[in-house]
C-alpha positions as CSV (number, residue, x, y, z in Angstrom):
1,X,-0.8,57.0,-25.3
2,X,-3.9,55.5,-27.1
3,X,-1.6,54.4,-30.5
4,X,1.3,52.9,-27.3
5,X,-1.7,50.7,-25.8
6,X,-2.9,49.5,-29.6
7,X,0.5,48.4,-30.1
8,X,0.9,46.5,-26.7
9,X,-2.5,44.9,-27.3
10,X,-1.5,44.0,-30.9
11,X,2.0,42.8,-29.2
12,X,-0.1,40.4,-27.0
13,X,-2.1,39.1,-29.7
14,X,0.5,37.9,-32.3
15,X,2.5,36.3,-28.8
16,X,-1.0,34.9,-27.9
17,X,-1.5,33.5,-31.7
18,X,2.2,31.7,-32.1
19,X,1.5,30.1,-28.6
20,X,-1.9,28.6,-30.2
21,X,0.3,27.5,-33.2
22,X,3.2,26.2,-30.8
23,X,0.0,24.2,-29.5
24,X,-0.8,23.3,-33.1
25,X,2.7,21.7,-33.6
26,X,3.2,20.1,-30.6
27,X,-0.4,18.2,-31.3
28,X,1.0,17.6,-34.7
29,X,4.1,16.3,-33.1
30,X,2.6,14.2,-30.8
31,X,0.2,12.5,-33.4
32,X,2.9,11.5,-36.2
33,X,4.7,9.6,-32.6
34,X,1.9,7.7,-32.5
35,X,1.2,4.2,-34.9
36,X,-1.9,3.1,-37.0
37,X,-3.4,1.1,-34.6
38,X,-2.5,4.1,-31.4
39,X,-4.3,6.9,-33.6
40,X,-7.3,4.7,-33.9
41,X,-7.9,4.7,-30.2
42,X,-6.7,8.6,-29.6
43,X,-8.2,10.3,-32.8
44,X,-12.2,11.3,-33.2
45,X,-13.4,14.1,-34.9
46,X,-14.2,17.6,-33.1
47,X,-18.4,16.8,-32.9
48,X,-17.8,13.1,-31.5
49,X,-19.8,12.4,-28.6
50,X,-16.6,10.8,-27.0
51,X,-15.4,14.8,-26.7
52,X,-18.2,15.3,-23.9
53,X,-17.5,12.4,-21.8
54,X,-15.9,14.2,-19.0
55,X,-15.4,12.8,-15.6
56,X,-12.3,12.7,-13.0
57,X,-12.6,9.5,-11.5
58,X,-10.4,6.2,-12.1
59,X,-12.1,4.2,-15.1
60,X,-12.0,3.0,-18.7
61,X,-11.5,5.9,-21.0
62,X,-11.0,6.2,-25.2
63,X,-7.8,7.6,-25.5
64,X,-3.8,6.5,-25.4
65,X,-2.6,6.3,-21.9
66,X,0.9,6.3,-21.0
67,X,1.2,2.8,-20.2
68,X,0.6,2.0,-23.9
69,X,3.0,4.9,-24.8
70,X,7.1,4.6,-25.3
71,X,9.6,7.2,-23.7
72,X,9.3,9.9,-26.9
73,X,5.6,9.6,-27.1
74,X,5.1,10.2,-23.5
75,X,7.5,13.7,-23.8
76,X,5.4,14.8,-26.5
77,X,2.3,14.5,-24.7
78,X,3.5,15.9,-22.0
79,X,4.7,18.9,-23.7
80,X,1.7,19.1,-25.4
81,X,0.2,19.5,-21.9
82,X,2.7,22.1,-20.9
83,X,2.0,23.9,-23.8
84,X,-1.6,24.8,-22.5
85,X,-1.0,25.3,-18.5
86,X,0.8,27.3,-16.6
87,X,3.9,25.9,-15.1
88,X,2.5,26.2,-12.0
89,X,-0.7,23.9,-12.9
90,X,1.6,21.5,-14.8
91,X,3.4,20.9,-11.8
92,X,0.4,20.5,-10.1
93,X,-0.7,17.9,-12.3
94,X,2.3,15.9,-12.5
95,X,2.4,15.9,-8.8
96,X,-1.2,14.7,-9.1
97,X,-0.6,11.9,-11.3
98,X,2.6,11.2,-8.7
99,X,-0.2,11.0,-6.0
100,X,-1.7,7.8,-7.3
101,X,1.3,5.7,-6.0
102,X,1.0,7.6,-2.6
103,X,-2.8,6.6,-2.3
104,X,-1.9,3.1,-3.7
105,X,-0.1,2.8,-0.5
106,X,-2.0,4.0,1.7
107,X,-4.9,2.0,0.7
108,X,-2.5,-1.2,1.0
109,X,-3.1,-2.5,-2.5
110,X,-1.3,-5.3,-3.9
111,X,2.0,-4.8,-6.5
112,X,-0.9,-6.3,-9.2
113,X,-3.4,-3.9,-8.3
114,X,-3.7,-1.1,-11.2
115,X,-6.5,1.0,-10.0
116,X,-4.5,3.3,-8.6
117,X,-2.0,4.0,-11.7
118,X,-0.1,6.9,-12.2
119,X,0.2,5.3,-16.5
120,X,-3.6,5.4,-16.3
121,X,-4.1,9.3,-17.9
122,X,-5.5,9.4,-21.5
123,X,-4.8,11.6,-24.2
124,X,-7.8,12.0,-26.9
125,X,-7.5,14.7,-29.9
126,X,-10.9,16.1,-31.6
127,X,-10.9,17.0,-34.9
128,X,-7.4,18.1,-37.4
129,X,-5.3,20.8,-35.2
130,X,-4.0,23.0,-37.8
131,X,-4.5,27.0,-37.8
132,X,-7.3,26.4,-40.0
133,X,-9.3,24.3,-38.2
134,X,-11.3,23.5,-34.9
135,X,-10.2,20.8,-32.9
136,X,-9.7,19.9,-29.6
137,X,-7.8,17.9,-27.5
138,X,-8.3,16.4,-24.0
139,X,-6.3,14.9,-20.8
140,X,-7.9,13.1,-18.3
141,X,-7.6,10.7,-15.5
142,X,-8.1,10.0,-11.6
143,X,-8.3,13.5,-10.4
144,X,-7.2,15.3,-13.6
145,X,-9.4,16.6,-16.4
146,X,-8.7,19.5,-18.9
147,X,-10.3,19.9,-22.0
148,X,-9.1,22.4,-24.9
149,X,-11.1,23.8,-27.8
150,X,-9.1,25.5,-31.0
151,X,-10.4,27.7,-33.5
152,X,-7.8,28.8,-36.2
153,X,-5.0,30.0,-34.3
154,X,-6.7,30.6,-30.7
155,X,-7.8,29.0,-27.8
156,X,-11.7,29.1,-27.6
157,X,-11.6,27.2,-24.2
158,X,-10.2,25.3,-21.3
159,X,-12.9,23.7,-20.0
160,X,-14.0,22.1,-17.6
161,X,-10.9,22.6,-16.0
162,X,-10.6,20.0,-13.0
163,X,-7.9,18.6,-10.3
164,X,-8.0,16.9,-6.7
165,X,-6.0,15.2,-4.6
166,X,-6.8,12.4,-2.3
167,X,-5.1,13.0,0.2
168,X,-5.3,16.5,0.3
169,X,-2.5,16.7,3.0
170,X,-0.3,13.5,2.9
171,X,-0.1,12.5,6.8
172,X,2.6,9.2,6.9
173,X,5.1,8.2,4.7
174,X,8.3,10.3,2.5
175,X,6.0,12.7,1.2
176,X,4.2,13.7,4.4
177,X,3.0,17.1,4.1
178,X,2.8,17.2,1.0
179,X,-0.2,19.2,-0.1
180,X,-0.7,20.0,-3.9
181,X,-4.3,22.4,-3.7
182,X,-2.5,24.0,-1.0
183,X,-3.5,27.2,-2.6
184,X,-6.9,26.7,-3.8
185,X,-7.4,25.8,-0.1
186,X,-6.0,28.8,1.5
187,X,-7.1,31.5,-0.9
188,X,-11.1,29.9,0.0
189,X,-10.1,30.4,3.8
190,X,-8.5,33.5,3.2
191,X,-11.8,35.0,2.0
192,X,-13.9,33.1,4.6
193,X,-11.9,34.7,7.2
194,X,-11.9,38.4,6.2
195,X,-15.7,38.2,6.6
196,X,-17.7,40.4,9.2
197,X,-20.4,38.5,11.3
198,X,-23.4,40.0,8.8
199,X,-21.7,38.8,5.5
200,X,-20.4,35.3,7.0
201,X,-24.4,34.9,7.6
202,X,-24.7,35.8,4.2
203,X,-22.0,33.7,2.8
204,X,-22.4,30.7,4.3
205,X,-25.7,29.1,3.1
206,X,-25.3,25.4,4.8
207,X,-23.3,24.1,8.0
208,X,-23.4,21.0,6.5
209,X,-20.6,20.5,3.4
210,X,-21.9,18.8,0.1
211,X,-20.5,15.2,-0.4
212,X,-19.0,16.3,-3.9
213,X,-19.0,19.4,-6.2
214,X,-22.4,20.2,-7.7
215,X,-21.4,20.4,-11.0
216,X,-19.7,17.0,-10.9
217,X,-19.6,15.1,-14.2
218,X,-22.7,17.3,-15.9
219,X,-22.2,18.4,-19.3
220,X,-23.9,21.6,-18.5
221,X,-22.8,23.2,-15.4
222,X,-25.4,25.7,-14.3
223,X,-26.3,25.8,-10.9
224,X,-29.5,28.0,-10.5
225,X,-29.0,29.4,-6.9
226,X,-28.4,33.0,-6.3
227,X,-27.3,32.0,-2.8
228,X,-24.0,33.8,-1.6
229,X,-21.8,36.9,-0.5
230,X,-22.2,39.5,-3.4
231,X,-19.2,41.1,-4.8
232,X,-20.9,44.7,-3.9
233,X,-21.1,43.3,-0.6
234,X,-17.6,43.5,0.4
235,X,-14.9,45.7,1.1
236,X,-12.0,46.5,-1.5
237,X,-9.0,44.5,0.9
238,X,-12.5,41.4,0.4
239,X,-12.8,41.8,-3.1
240,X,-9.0,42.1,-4.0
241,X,-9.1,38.7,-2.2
242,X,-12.1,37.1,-3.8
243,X,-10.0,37.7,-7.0
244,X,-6.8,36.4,-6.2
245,X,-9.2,33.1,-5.1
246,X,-10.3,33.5,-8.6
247,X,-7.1,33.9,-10.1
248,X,-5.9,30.4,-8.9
249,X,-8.1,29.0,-11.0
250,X,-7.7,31.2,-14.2
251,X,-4.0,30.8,-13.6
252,X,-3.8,27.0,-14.3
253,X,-3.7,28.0,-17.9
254,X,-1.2,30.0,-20.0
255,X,-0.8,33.3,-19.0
256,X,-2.6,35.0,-22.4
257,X,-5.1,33.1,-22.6
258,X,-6.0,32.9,-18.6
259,X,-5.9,37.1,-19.3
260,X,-8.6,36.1,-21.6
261,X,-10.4,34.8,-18.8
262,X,-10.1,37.1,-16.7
263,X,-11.6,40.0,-19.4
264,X,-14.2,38.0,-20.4
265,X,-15.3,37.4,-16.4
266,X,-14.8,41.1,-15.7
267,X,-16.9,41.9,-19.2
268,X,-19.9,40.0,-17.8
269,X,-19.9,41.9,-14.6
270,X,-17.6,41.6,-11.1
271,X,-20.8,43.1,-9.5
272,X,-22.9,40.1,-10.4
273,X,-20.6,37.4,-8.5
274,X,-21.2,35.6,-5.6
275,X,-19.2,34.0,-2.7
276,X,-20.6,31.0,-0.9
277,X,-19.9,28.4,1.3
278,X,-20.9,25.5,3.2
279,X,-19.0,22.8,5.9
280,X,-17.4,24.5,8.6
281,X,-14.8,27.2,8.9
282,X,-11.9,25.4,10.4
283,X,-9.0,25.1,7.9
284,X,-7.6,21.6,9.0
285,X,-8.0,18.0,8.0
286,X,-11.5,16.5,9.3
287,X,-12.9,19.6,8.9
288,X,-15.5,19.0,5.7
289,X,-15.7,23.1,4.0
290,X,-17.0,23.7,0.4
291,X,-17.0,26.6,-1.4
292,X,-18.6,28.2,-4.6
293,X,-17.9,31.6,-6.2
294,X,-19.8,31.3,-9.3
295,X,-20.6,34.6,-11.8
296,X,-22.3,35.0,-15.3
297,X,-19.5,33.7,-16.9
298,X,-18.1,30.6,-14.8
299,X,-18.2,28.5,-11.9
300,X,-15.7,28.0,-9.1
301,X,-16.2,24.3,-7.2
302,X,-14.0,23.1,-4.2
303,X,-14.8,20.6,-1.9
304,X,-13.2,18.7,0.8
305,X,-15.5,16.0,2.3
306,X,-14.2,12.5,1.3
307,X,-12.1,10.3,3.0
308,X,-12.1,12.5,6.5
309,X,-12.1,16.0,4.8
310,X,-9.1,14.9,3.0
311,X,-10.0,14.1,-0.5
312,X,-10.6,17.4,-2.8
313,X,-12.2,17.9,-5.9
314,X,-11.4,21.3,-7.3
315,X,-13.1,23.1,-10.9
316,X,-13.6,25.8,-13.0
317,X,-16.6,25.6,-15.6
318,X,-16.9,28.5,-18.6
319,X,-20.9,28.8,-18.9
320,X,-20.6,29.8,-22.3
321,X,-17.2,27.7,-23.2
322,X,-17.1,25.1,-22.1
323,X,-16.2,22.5,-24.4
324,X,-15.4,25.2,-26.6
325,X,-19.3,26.3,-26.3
326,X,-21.9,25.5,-29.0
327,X,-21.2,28.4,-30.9
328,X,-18.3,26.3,-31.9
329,X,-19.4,23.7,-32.6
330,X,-22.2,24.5,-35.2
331,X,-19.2,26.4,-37.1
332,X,-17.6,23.1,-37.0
333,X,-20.3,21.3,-38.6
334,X,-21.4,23.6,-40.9
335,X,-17.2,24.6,-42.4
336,X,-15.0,21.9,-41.1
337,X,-17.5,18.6,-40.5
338,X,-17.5,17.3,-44.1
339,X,-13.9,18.6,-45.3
């Protein structure tokens, strides 16, 4: 049984390194599209500062966008992206970047107007992708932000991991009801609601929802509170949901390497995580709710406060990873930096 499993796991890991190298090619691909004057503008190397400079709002970035990008280059970014999500997140983000013309709309802006742009998401690659290498690459935009770290043929890291959507739930117009963090909302409520009276006390630790996700832009995302609903506090239906909430985050990426995840949250302790919330406890629009489950290993952020509690901002942070973690980036600079 033991030599079955060894072959499985050693199954899983040759699948998990020819995806990395699919990613490798893909990036490859995507780079020879682009001219002299594009790859000034999209290429740094891994230990730039530019590689750090994460946010999810709607400004000047470095990085090619679609607008300055023709028909081919714009499928090869795009599959680059699909390369490192899930098909479920991809859609997700594509719906996202879709949103922008909804919300140009509905904020009545003129046919001129581009700050609401769905050909405003940037592409930046860090570093030489090859399976010898560390790199990185990174998409980002209004609402959208992922950023991947390499090392040889793996992925070291996802992260920060971010989407919203403003609206959350599209009231007027053809796509009314449309409602892309449908499940990052209803997973949160699911868990809310199969609390007792003594643990709701517990897990709610402000009636009040923040204006935005604590962790926001920060390069570091540690939030020292041990406020919360413990893991060991809950029943096994309550945890069996608090990991399926936690599984709609993990699940945004490619199915190996979000198992990955998973093992490394599970290594660091399920005991040690905590469930916690703030805003009130009514799942509809105009209802402001945020909630946090956050362990030794990540961070969990939603919140749904803006624009009439109908505006999310949704993340997952790796507290050792992110940005593919420092670890990685001294190897860089001492192997790769001046090769």
């Amino acid at each position: 049984m033991k030599k079955v499993f060894l072959t499985i796991l050693n199954i899983c890991l040759i699948v998990f390194i020819v995806n990395a190298q699919d990613v490798v090619k893909k990036a490859n691909n995507f780079i020879d599209l682009l001219s002299n004057e594009q790859k000034t503008g999209t290429l740094f190397p891994f230990d730039n500062e530019e590689r750090y400079n994460f946010h999810f709002v709607p400004f000047v970035r470095k990085g090619i966008i679609f607008n300055d990008m023709n028909a081919q280059q714009t499928d090869a970014g795009l599959a680059l992206l699909r390369a490192c999500l899930s098909e479920m997140a991809f859609k997700k983000a594509t719906d996202i970047i879709a949103m922008e013309v909804v919300l140009k709309e509905i904020e009545n802006r003129k046919p001129e107007d581009k700050y609401r742009d769905p050909g405003n998401y940037h592409f930046s690659i860090f570093g030489i992708p090859s399976n010898k290498t560390i790199w990185g690459w990174r998409f980002e935009g209004h609402h959208i932000s992922y950023n991947f770290s390499f090392d040889k043929k793996m992925i070291v890291s996802g992260t920060p991991g971010f989407m919203g959507s403003n609206p959350a739930v599209v009231l007027t117009g053809s796509k009314k009801g449309k409602e892309i963090l449908k499940e990052e909302t209803e997973e949160g409520f699911q868990v809310l609601n199969s609390l007792d009276p003594q643990q709701l006390k517990k897990a709610i630790i402000d009636t009040i929802a923040y204006k935005d996700i604590l962790t926001f832009d920060k390069r570091n995302a540690e939030i020292n509170s041990k406020l919360g609903l413990k893991y060991t506090e809950l029943n096994e239906n309550q945890q069996a949901l608090l990991l399926k909430l936690i599984k709609v985050y993990v699940n945004r990426y490619t199915h190996l390497f979000a198992e990955s995840m998973l093992k490394d949250i599970q290594a660091a302790g399920l005991d040690n995580i905590l469930f916690a919330w703030a805003g009130t406890t009514i799942n509809k629009v105009g209802s402001p709710t945020y909630y946090r489950v956050q362990g030794p290993s990540f961070i969990i952020e939603y919140d749904n406060t803006q624009n009439n509690a109908n505006h999310i901002h949704s993340v997952i942070r790796d507290l050792k990873n992110d940005f593919g973690g420092d670890a990685l980036l001294n190897h860089y600079k001492q192997n790769h930096a001046n090769k």
